[in-house]
N, C-alpha and C positions, 0 to 999 in steps of 0.2 A: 479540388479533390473533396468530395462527400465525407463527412464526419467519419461513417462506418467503414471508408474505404482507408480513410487513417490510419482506424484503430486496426485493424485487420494486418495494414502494414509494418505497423509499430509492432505488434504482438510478434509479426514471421522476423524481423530485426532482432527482438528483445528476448527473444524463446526460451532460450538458458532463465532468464530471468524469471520472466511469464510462469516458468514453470516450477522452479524452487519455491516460489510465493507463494503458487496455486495448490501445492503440493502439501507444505506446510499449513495453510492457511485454513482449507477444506481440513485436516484430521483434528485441527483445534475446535474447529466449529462444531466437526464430530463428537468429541467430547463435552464442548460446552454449551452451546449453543442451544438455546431452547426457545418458545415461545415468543413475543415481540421482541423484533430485532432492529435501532435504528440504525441507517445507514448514515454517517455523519461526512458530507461533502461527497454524497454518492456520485456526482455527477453522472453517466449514462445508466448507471446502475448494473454494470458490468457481472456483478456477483448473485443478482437476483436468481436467474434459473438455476445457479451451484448450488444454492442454498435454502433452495425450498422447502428441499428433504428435509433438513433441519429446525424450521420454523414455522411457526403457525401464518405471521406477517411479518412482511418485509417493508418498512417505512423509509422511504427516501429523501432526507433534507440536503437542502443545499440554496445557497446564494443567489439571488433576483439578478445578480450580476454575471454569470457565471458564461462560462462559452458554452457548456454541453447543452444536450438538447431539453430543454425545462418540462416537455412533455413527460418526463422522467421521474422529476420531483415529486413526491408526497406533501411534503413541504418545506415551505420557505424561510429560509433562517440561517443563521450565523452560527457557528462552531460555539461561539458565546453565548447563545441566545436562541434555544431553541423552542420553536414553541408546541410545549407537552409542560402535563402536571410532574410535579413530581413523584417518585419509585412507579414510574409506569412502564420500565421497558425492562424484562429479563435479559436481554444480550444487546450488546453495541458494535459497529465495524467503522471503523475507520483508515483507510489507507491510502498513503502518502500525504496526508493533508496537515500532518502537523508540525512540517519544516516550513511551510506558508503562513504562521500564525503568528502574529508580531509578540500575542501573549498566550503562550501552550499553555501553561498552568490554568489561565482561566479556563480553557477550554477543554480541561482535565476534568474541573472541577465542576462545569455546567455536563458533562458526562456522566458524573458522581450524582446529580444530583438528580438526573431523570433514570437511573439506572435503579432497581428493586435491588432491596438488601440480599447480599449474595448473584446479584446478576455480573453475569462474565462480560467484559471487552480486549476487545482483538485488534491492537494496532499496529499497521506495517511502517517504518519510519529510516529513512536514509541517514546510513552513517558517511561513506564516502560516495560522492555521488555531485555531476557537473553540475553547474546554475541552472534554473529550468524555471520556465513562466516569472521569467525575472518581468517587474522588479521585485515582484512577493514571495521571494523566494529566502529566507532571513535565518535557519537553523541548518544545525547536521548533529545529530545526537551519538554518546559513544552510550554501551550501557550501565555505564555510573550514572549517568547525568538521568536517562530511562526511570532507573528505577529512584532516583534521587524524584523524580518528580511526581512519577505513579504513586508514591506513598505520602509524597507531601500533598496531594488531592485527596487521599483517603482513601485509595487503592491499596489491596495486598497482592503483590506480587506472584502470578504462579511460574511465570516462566518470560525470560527474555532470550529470545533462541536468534544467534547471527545465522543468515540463512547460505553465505559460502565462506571459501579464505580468499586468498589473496588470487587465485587465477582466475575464478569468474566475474571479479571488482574489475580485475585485469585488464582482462579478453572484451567484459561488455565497451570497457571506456576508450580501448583502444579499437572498437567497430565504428565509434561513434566521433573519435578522431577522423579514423580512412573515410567514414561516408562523406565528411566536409572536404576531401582531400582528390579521392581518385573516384566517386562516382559520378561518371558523367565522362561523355566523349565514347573512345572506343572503348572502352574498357565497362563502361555500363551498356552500352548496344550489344556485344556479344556475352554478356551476363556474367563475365567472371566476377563481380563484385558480388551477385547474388548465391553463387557456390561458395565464395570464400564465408561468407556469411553463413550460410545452412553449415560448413565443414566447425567454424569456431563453435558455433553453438552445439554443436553432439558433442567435440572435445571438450567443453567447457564444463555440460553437464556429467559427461564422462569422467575428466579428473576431479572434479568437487567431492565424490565420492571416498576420495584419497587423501585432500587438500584441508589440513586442522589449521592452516593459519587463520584463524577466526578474526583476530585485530584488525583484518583486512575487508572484512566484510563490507557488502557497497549496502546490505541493509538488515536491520533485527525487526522479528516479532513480539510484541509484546502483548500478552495474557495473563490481565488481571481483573481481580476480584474485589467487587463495590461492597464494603464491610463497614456496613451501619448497626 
């Protein structure tokens, strides 16, 4: 299976998800987002064309080691170790990348440092949420610990928003039990694992609307402020 045929697949799986993220993610950028923007561990650069609107450039770094497709990268570099001068970038994105990061803080703090005085960044970060691209897969953050460390890099916090409660944490992890479980055989030939799939993900987005148990959330966004 082709890279794009993955993602494609992952995204009709993850939809519920895909879409509180994207939802959220896009109105922060709306408000914040301005001028150069680094992508930190862009890997395909998924966000580029949403984000146009909002920014003059879009800079994509990321790892010589990575799977995605490198054609992608702007450039080459470590969450630690980016290479840009520093206060050159009004806005930053990074998502999912900083439960992979054996030390977040430093990579808060190489943020902080190519970030322009008052430049916003926008990070997506899994609070409950299975192992994934193990074995570099080493955190899960509540929003104590969030904001305990956005300010200990020199960030001011504007907002750490959980993006469901407890049935879309739910619903995603129990899809992603069944697909190890029952697809395959008859039951994936005549597609009912693919309707049961499309039906959780409308309910899931459907009762989130209703659903405050926010402790439960499988992930927060975090929007803060480089104050030099």
């Amino acid at each position: 299976m082709n890279y794009k045929k993955k993602v494609d697949n992952e995204r009709k799986f993850n939809h519920m998800i895909f879409e509180l993220l994207e939802r959220h993610l896009f109105n922060q950028a709306n408000k914040y987002f301005k001028g150069r923007l680094i992508d930190i561990g862009c890997g395909n650069k998924p966000y580029f064309r949403p984000l146009q609107s909002f920014v003059d450039v879009h800079i994509g770094v990321d790892h010589e080691l990575s799977i995605h497709d490198k054609s992608k990268f702007d450039l080459v570099g470590t969450a630690y170790n980016i290479p840009s001068e520093n206060d050159y970038f009004d806005s930053a994105l990074c998502t999912a990348v900083l439960e992979h990061l054996e030390e977040p803080e430093l990579a808060l703090r190489e943020c902080y440092r190519i970030l322009k005085p008052g430049g916003v960044a926008i990070y997506s970060v899994p609070f409950i949420w299975h192992i994934h691209e193990e074995p570099r897969d080493f955190f899960r953050y509540t929003n104590y610990g969030l904001e305990y460390l956005f300010k200990k890099a020199g960030f001011e916090i504007i907002e750490i928003k959980p993006l469901s409660g407890f049935f879309v944490t739910f619903l995603q992890l129990h899809l992603y039990v069944l697909s190890g479980r029952i697809n395959r055989g008859l039951v994936k030939k005549i597609g009912l694992f693919d309707a049961y799939v499309y039906f959780v993900n409308r309910f899931g987005l459907w009762f989130n609307k209703f659903d405050k148990s926010f402790g439960w959330t499988w992930m927060y966004v975090v929007t803060a402020k480089a104050i030099k």
